[in-house]
MDTraj code that builds the backbone (N, CA, C; nanometers):
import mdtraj as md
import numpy as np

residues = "UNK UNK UNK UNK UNK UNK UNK UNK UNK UNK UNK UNK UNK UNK UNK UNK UNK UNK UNK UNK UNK UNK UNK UNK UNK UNK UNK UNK UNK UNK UNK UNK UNK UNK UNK UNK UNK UNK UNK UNK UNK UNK UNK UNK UNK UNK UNK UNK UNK UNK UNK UNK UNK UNK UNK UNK UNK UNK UNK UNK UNK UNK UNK UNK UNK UNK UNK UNK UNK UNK UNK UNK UNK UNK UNK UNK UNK UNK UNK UNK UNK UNK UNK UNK UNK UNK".split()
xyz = np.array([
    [0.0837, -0.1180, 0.0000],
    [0.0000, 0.0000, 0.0000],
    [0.0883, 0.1245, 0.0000],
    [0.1019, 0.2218, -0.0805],
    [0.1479, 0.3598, -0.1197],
    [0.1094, 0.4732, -0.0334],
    [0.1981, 0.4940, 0.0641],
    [0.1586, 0.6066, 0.1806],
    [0.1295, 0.7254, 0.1377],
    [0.0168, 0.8211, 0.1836],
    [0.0057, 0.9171, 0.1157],
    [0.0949, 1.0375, 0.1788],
    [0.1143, 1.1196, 0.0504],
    [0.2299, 1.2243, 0.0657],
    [0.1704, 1.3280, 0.0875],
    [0.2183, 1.3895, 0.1752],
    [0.1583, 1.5581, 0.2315],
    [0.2094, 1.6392, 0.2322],
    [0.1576, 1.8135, 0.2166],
    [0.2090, 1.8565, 0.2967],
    [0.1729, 1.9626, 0.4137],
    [0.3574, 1.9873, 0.5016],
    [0.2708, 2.0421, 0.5989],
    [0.3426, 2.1861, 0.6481],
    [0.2590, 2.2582, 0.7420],
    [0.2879, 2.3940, 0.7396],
    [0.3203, 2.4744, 0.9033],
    [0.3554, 2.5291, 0.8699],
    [0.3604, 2.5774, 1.0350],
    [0.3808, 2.7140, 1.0504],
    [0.2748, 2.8107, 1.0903],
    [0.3166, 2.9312, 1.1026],
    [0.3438, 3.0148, 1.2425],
    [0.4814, 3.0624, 1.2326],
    [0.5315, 3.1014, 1.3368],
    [0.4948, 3.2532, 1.4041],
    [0.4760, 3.2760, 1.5645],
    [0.4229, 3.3784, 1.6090],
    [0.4389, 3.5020, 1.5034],
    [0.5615, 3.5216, 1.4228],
    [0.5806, 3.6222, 1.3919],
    [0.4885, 3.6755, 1.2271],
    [0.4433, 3.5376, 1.2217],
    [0.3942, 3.5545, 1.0617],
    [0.4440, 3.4793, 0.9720],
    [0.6059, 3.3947, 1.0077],
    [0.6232, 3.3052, 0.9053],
    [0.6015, 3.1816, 0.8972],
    [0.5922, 3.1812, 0.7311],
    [0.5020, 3.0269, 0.7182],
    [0.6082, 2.9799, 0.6477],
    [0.6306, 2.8021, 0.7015],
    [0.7281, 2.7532, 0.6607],
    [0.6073, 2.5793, 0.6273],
    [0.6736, 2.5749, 0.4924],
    [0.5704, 2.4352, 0.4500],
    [0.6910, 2.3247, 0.3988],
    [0.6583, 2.1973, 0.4286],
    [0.7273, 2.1005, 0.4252],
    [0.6711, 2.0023, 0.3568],
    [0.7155, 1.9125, 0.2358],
    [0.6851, 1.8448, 0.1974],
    [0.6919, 1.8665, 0.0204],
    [0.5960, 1.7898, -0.0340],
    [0.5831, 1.6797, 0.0265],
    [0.6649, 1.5435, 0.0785],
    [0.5515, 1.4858, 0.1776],
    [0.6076, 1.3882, 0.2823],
    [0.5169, 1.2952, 0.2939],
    [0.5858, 1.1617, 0.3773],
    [0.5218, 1.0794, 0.4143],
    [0.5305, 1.0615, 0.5424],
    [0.6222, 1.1221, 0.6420],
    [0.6654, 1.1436, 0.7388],
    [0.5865, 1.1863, 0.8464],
    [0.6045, 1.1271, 0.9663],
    [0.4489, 1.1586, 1.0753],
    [0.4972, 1.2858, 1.1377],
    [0.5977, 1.4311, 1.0722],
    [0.6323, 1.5083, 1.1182],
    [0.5010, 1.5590, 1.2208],
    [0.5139, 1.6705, 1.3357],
    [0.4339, 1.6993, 1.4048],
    [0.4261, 1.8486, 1.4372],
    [0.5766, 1.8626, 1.4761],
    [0.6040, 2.0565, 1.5281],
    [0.7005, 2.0690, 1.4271],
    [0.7464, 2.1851, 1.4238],
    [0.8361, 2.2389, 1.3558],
    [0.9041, 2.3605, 1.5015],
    [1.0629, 2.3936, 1.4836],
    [1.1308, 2.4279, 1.5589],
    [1.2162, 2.5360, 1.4803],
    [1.2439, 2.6608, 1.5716],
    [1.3175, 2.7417, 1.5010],
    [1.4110, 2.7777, 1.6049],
    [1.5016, 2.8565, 1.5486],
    [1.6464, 2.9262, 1.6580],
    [1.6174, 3.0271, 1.5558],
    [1.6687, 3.1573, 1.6264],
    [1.6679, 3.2611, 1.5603],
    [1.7890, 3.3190, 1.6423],
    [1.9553, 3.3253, 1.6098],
    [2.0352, 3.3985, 1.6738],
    [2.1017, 3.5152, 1.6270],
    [2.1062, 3.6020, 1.7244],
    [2.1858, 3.7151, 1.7168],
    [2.3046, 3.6914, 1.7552],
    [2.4313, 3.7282, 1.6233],
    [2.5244, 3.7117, 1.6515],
    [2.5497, 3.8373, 1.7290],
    [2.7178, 3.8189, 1.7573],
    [2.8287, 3.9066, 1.8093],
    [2.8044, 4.0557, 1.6529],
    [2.8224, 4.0375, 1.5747],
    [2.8259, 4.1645, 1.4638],
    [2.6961, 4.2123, 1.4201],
    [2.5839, 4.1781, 1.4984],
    [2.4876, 4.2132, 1.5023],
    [2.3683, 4.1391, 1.3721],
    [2.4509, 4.0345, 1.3087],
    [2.3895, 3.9462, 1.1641],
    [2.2815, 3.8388, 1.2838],
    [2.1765, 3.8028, 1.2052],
    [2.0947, 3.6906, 1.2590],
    [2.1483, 3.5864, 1.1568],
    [2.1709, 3.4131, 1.2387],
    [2.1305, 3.3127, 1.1174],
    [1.9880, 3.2673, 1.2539],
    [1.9627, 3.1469, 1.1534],
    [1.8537, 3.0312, 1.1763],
    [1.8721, 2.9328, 1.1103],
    [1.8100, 2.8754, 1.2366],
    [1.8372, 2.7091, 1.2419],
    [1.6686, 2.6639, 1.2302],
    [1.6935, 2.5458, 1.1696],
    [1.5238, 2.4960, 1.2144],
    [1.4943, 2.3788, 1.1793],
    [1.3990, 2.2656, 1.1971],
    [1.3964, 2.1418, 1.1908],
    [1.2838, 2.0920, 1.2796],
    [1.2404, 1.9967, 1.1932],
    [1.0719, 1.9346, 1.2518],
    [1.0951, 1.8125, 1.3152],
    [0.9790, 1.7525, 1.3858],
    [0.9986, 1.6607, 1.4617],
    [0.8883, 1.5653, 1.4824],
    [0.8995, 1.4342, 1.5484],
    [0.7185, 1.3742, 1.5705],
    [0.6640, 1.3687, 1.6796],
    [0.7228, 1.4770, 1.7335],
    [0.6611, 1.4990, 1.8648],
    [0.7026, 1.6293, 1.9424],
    [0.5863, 1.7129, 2.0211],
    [0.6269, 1.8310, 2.0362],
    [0.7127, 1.8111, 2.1383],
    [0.7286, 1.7154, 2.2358],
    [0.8521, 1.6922, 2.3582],
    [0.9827, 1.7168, 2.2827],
    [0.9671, 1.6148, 2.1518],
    [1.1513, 1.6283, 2.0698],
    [1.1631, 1.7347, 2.0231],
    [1.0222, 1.8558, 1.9932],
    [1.0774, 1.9670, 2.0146],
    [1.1583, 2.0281, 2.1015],
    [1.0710, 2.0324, 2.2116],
    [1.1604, 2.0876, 2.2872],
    [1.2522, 2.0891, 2.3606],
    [1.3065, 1.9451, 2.3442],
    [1.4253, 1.9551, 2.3795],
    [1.5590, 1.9540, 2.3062],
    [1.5059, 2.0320, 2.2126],
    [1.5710, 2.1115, 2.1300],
    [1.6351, 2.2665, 2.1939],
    [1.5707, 2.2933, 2.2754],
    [1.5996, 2.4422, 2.4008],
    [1.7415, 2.4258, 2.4401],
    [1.7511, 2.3466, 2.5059],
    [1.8713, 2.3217, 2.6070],
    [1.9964, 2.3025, 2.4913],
    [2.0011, 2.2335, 2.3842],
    [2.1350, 2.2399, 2.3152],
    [2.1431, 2.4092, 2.2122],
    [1.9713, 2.4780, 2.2077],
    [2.0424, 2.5871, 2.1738],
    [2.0760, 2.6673, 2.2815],
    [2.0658, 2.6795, 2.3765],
    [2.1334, 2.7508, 2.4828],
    [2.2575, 2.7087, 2.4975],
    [2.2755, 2.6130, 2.5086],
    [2.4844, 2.5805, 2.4726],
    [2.5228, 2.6550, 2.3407],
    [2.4365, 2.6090, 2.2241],
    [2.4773, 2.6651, 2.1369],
    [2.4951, 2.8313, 2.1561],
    [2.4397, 2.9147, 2.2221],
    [2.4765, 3.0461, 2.2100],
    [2.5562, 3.0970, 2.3463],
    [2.6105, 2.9832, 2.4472],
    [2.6753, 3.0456, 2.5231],
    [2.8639, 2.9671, 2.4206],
    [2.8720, 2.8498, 2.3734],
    [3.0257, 2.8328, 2.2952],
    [3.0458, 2.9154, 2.1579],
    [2.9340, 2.9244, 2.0714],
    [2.9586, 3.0569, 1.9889],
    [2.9603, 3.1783, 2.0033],
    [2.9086, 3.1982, 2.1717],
    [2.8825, 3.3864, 2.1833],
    [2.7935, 3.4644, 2.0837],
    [2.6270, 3.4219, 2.0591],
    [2.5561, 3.4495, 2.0200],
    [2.5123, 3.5429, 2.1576],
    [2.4603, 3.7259, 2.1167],
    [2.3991, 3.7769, 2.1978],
    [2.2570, 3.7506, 2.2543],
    [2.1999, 3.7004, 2.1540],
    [2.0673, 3.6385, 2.2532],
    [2.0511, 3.5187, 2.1223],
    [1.9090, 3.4837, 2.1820],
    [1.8437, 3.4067, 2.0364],
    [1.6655, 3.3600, 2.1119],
    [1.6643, 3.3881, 2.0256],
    [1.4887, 3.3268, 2.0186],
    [1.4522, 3.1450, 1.9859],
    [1.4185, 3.0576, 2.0550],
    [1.3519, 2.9603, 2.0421],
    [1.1844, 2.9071, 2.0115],
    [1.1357, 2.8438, 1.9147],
    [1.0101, 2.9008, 1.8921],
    [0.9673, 2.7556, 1.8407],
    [0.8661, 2.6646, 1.8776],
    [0.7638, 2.5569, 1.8295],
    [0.6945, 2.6158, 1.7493],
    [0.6174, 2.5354, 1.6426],
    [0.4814, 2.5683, 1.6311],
    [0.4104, 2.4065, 1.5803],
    [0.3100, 2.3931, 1.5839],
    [0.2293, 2.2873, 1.5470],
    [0.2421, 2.2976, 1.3840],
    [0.2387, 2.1467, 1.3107],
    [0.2684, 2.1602, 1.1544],
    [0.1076, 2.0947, 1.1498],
    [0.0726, 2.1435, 0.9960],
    [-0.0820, 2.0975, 1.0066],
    [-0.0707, 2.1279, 0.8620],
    [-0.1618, 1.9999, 0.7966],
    [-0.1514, 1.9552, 0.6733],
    [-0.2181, 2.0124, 0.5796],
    [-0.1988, 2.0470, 0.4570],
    [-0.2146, 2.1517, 0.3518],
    [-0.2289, 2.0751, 0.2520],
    [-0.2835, 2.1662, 0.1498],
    [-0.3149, 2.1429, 0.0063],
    [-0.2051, 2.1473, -0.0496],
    [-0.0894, 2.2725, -0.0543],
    [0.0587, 2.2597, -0.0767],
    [0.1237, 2.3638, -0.0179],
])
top = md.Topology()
chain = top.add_chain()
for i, resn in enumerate(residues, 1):
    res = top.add_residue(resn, chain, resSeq=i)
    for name in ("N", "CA", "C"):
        top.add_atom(name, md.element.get_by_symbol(name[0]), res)
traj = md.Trajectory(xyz[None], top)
């Protein structure tokens, strides 16, 4: 039997919509880092998961991550992924 392919979306407090797929994958949350470097540049990181717990414990390695690179702050952010037309 041929799993059906989806896809899926997740829009973040700020307004952005990030869509994934298509998939067959029981993705669930989607996860972002948003850091401020030292020269004042942002990157981001981000990556989904099948469960909002393996989200979040996603927190704790970016907080290492911005105290061994010396990122001035950074934002951590879930959101629920929910399935779309495309």
């Amino acid at each position: 039997m041929k799993k059906k392919r989806r896809y899926l979306t997740a829009t973040m407090p700020d307004g952005y919509v990030k869509t994934i797929g298509p998939t067959t994958d029981k993705f669930t949350h989607y996860w972002r880092i948003v850091a401020e470097l030292e020269n004042g540049k942002t990157e981001v990181f981000w990556g989904h998961t099948r469960s909002l717990a393996e989200a979040r414990r996603k927190r704790e390695p970016a907080a290492d991550a911005a105290r061994i690179r010396g990122w001035r702050s950074f934002t951590f952010e879930v959101a629920e992924l929910v399935e779309t037309l495309s």
